[in-house]
C-alpha positions, -999 to +999 in steps of 0.1 A: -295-307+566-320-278+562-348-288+542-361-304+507-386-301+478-395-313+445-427-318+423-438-346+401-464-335+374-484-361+354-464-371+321-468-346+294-467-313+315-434-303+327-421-286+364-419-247+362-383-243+369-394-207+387-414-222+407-394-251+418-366-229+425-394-205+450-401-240+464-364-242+478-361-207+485-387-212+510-373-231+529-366-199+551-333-213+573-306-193+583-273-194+562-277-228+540-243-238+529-255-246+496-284-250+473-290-279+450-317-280+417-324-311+396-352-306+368-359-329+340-390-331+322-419-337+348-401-341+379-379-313+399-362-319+433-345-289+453-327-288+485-312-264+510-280-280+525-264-273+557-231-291+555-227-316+587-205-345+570-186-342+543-181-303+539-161-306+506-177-332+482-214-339+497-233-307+480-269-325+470-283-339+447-268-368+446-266-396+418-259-434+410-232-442+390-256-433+348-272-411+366-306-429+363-317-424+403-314-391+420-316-383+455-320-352+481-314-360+516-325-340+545-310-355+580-279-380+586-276-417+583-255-428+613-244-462+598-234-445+565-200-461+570-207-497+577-232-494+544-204-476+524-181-505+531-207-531+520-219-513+490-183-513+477-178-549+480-207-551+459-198-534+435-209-502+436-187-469+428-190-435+454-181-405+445-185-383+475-172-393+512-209-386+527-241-401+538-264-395+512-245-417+483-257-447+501-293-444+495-288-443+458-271-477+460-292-493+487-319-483+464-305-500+438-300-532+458-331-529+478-360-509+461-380-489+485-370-512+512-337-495+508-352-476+548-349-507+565-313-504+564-313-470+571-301-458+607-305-419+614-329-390+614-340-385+575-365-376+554-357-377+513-367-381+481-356-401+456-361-403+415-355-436+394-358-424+357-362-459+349-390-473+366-402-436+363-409-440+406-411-412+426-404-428+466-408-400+496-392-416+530-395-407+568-375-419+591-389-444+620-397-418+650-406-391+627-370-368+634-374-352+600-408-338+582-421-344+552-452-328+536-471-340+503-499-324+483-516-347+456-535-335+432-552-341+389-524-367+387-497-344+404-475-347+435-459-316+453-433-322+486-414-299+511-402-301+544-420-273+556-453-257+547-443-222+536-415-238+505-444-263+499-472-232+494-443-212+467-467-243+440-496-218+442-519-244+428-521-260+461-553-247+474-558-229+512-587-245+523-587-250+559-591-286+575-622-278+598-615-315+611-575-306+616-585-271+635-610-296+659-578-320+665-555-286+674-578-275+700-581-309+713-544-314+712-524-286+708-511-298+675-524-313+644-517-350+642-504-369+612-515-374+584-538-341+586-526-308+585-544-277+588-547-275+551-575-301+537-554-303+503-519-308+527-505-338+540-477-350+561-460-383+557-463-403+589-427-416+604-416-449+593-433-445+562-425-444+521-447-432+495-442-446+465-454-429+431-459-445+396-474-441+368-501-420+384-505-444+413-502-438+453-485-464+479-481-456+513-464-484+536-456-487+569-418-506+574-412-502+611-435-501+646-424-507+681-430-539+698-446-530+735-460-571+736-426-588+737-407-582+771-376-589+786-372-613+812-340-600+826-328-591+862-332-550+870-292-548+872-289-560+835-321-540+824-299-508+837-267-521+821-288-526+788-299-487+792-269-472+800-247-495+772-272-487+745-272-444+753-233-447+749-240-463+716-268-440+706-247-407+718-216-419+701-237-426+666-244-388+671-214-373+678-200-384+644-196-346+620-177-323+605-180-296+627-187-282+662-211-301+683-226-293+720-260-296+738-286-287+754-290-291+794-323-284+817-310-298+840-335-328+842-324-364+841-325-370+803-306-339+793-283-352+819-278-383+810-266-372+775-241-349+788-230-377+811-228-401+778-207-372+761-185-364+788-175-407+789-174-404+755-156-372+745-118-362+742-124-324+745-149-305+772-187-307+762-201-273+749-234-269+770-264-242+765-294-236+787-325-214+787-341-201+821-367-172+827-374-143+857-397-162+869-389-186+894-411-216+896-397-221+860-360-213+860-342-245+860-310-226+855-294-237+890-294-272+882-282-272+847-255-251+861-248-283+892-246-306+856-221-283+841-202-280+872-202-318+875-188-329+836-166-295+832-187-284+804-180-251+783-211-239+798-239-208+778-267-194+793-297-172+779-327-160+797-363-155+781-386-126+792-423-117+783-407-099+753-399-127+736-435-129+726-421-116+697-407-144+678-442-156+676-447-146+640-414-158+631-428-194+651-461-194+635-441-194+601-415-218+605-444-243+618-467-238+593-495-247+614-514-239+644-490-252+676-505-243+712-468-259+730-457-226+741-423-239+750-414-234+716-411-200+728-374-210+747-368-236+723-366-210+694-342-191+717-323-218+727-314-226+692-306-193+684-277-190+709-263-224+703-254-217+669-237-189+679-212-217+690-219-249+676-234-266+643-252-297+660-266-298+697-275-333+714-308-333+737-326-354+762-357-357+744-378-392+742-368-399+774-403-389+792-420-410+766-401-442+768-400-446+799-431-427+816-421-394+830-456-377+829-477-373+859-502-387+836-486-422+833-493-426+874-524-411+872-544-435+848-525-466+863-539-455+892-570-446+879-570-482+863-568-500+898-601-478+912-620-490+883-635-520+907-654-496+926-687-492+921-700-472+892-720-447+913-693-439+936-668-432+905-696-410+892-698-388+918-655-389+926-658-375+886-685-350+894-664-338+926-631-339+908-649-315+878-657-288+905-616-286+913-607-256+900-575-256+875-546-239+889-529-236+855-494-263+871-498-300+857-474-312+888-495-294+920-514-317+942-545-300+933-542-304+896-535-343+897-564-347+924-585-331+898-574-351+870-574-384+885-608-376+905-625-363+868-618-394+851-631-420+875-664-419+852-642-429+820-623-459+806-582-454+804-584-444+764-607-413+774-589-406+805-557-400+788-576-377+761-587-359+793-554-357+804-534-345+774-564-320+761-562-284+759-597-280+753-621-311+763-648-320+749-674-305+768-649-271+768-648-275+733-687-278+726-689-247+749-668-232+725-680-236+688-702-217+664-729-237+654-717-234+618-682-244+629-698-274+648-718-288+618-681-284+596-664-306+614-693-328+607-698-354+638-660-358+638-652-361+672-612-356+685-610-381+713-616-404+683-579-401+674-573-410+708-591-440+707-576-452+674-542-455+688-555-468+718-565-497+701-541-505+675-515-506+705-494-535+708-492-532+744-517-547+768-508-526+805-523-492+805-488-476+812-476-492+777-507-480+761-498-448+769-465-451+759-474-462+722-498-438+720-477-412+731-448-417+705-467-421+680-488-388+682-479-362+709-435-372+706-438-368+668-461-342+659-453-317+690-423-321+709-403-337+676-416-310+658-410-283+679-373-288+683-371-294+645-383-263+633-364-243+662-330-260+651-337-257+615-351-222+614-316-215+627-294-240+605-286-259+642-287-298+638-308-314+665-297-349+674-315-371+700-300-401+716-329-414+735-344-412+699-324-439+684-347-465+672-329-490+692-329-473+724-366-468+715-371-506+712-350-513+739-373-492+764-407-511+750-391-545+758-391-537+792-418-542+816-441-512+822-436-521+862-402-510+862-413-479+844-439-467+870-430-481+901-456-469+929-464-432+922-427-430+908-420-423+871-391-435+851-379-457+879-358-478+858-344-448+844-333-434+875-321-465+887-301-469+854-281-437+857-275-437+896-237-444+887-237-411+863-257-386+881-266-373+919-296-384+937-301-344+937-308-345+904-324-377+899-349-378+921-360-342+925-396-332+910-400-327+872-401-292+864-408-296+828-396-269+798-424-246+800-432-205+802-443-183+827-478-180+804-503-178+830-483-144+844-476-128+807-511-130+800-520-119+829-501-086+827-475-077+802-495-095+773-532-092+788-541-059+761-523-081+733-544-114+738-572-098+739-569-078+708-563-104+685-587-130+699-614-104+702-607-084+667-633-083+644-616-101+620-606-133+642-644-135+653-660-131+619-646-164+614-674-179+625-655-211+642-663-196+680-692-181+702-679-143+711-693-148+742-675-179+749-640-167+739-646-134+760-656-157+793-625-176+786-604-143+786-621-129+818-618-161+840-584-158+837-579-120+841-599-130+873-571-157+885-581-189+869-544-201+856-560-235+834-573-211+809-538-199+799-530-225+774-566-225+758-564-189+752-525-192+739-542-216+715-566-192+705-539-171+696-515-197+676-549-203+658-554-166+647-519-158+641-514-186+616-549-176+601-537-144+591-501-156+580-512-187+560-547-183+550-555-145+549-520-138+542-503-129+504-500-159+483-462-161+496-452-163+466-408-154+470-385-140+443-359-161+423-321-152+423-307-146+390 
């Protein structure tokens, strides 16, 4: 699926059928398969359709039987089949041979708890004339987007930010608080946005409208208290049985499928679950770079070679800098994970060949792949030392300099050294920040300092932190992590590169049952020593090489310390230091010209800080300072 919208308006005003119809057309994918409309009276829904299941009869909206509740659907539901089958013993009378029909008749046996018996990726929108209820849905790990603007009595929803900007009534008012969070984190976290009148629906959430009235519910969470008490050998037999059930969900469409391979374990551990699982060769496609410390070419190639995949390759060079605006767009908002960079490509040349491509993401965050994961576990066992001595191990560890690699020796001496002063909940906000908080104080305008009003970002952190269900530091992290940095930056980054595209994404290690699986079992098993994702590893030692399994983390990352240090040096510093980006008045000159110099001069930490800098300006100019956007309707 591409992408949805629609518009409630307070009873007596009615939706402008132009504008519901720029709404859709904003949703800028590549080649939709078809377009749907439904308008009546004071509620509108749109969608843009790429056609996964059921090319011939599935075309959206979709109705009940009298018509009375209307749905738009953007994702799959896995288990549309088994639901199909139990609907019609009910009762209940399809009309198409897809996924969508379902939720219109689980909705009519279920209400709003109609998700709970939802497996897939989804986010939709459903109408009962009746009840005259709105109900918006995400699905449980946040796969799909969904944004909501409320306003005088009025609700407007899109998938992405530019279709939900076509109902110019939505002001542009930046979220000082949101822009804080960015800096912090790279991304903006749910529920904010960068927009103070914008809103995204967390995952595992419905929003429920009536009769003027707001509910938003939570209907799903992961369980990191309740573990398993079983031997390692059946733990691994667990793992590998559930990603065979997972990948096999996903390899049910209507068209071509493939995936994509770094040539890590989690790519390569769907590949491996395809290749069991598939009749015909797996289609694979992987992105590398002229640059060697990042080019992880050679072992996706050892993968391919291995499983006798149809195998595509496509290299990224400082030129593709230019896809940035076309990045900035799809997102939205401000997003400092430069890897969306190769992502965006690697999408592209996929759909040269296939429709859907499985990937390896979730693995890293269920079952503790960062360096990060070690670090405050270890960090955690030092705390018995005595205060002084981890004050001045922080104080040493702040005068490392950054060498711009999260894996070098130097880098996680300095990380682990610089938090020996703090408790684990600011110690992981150290270690996933692109601009801590001192950096960021260093930073600010005055007048941008008193916006954000006291709001302080490692309070988002902290939040988490302690609404986790999880009592080790290494599940801590874990919870955290998928619930902030999975959803709103690596989730969202390989959504909007699919989708900008019309490729289908589909994640195995996603699956909300191979999710709960991995939170059932013991963080131990998870970081082992100084080893990450030893149960993992362990797990898949019948599928894959040791060579690739226990080889150093490379991570899907850029050569951005070495563009903007050459081929993009002049560009960086025109748009940070432009008149118009400074007369913002969020940032000291001074402080964004040191931050440009240091790294001219060789300090490689400062690359992603100033890349930030740059998503910041460049969705500035495109959302805020930008036209009103506003796209013409076909005749």
């Amino acid at each position: 699926m591409c992408g949805i919208v629609g518009q409630l308006r307070p009873p007596g005003q009615t939706v402008d059928a132009d504008a519901l119809a720029r709404m859709c057309a904003g949703l800028e994918h590549r080649g939709p398969d078809s377009r749907g409309l439904h308008r009546q009276s004071h509620v509108g829904l749109g969608i843009q359709r790429l056609r996964v299941i059921d090319l011939n009869t599935g075309d959206q909206p979709i109705y009940n039987e009298d018509r009375s509740i209307v749905v738009v659907l953007n994702g799959e539901i896995y288990n549309y089949r088994e639901l199909r089958a139990d609907l019609q013993r009910r009762g209940h009378t399809f009309r198409t041979q897809g996924d969508t029909e379902v939720i219109v008749h689980l909705y009519e046996e279920h209400g709003s708890d109609c998700v709970r018996h939802l497996h897939g990726m989804f986010a939709f929108a459903l109408w009962d004339e009746r009840r005259q209820q709105l109900v918006l849905a995400r699905d449980r790990v946040g796969k799909k987007p969904m944004l909501y603007s409320l306003r005088d009595g009025g609700l407007s929803f899109a998938s992405e930010m530019q279709a939900l900007l076509q109902d110019t009534d939505i002001p542009r008012e930046v979220d000082h608080v949101a822009l804080d969070r960015y800096l912090a984190l790279g991304y903006v976290p749910a529920p904010l946005t960068a927009l103070r009148d914008v809103r995204k629906l967390p995952p595992a959430h419905t929003l429920v409208m009536r009769d003027g009235k707001v509910t938003i519910s939570r209907y799903w969470a992961l369980d990191y208290a309740h573990k398993l008490d079983e031997p390692v050998e059946e733990l691994c037999e667990r793992i590998r049985e559930g990603l065979l059930a997972a990948t096999r969900r996903r390899l049910i469409a209507d068209v071509p499928l493939g995936a994509f391979l770094s040539g890590g374990i989690d790519s390569s551990a769907v590949v491996a679950a395809m290749a069991r699982l598939s009749p015909e060769p797996v289609r694979t496609f992987s992105i590398g770079f002229d640059h060697e410390g990042f080019d992880e070419l050679p072992h996706a190639r050892e993968i391919a070679r291995q499983f006798g995949t149809v195998h595509e390759e496509f290299q990224v060079r400082a030129e593709a800098i230019e896809v940035l605006p076309q990045i900035v767009r799809h997102h939205g908002e401000p997003f400092a994970d430069s890897s969306a960079i190769p992502s965006f490509y690697l999408a592209e040349l996929t759909r040269r060949h296939v429709t859907v491509a499985l990937n390896g993401d979730g693995g890293d965050e269920s079952y503790a792949g960062y360096q990060r994961y070690v670090a405050n576990a270890v960090a955690g066992r030092l705390d018995r030392l005595p205060a002084p001595l981890r004050r001045a191990l922080a104080a040493a560890g702040a005068r490392v300099p950054d060498d711009g690699d999260v894996s070098s020796m130097r880098n996680r001496v300095r990380r682990l050294a610089g938090g020996m002063a703090l408790d684990a909940p600011a110690r992981y906000a150290r270690y996933v920040s692109w601009f801590d908080g001192d950096q960021r104080d260093a930073l600010y305008s005055p007048s941008f300092a008193a916006a954000i009003g006291g709001a302080d970002a490692d309070d988002e952190i902290a939040g988490r932190w302690a609404a986790a269900s999880g009592t080790s530091v290494v599940d801590r992290m874990l919870e955290v992590d998928a619930g902030s940095y999975l959803v709103d930056d690596l989730i969202a980054k390989v959504d909007i590169a699919t989708m900008a595209h019309a490729l289908e994404a589909r994640s195995p290690f996603l699956d909300h049952q191979m999710m709960e699986l991995a939170a059932s079992i013991r963080s131990e098993y998870k970081v082992r020593g100084g080893e990450k994702k030893w149960i993992l590893r362990e797990a898949l030692r019948p599928w894959l090489s040791s060579e690739i399994l226990d080889r150093p983390k490379q991570g899907f990352s850029v050569p951005l310390s070495s563009w903007l240090r050459s081929d993009l040096q002049g560009w960086a510093r025109d748009i940070l230091l432009d008149e118009g980006s400074l007369g913002r008045g969020y940032f000291e000159p001074a402080a964004v010209n040191r931050l440009l110099d240091r790294h001219a001069a060789g300090a490689d930490g400062d690359a992603k800080r100033i890349y930030a800098l740059l998503m910041l300006e460049l969705w500035h100019k495109e959302f805020v300072d930008g036209p009103a956007l506003a796209l013409p309707v076909a005749a």
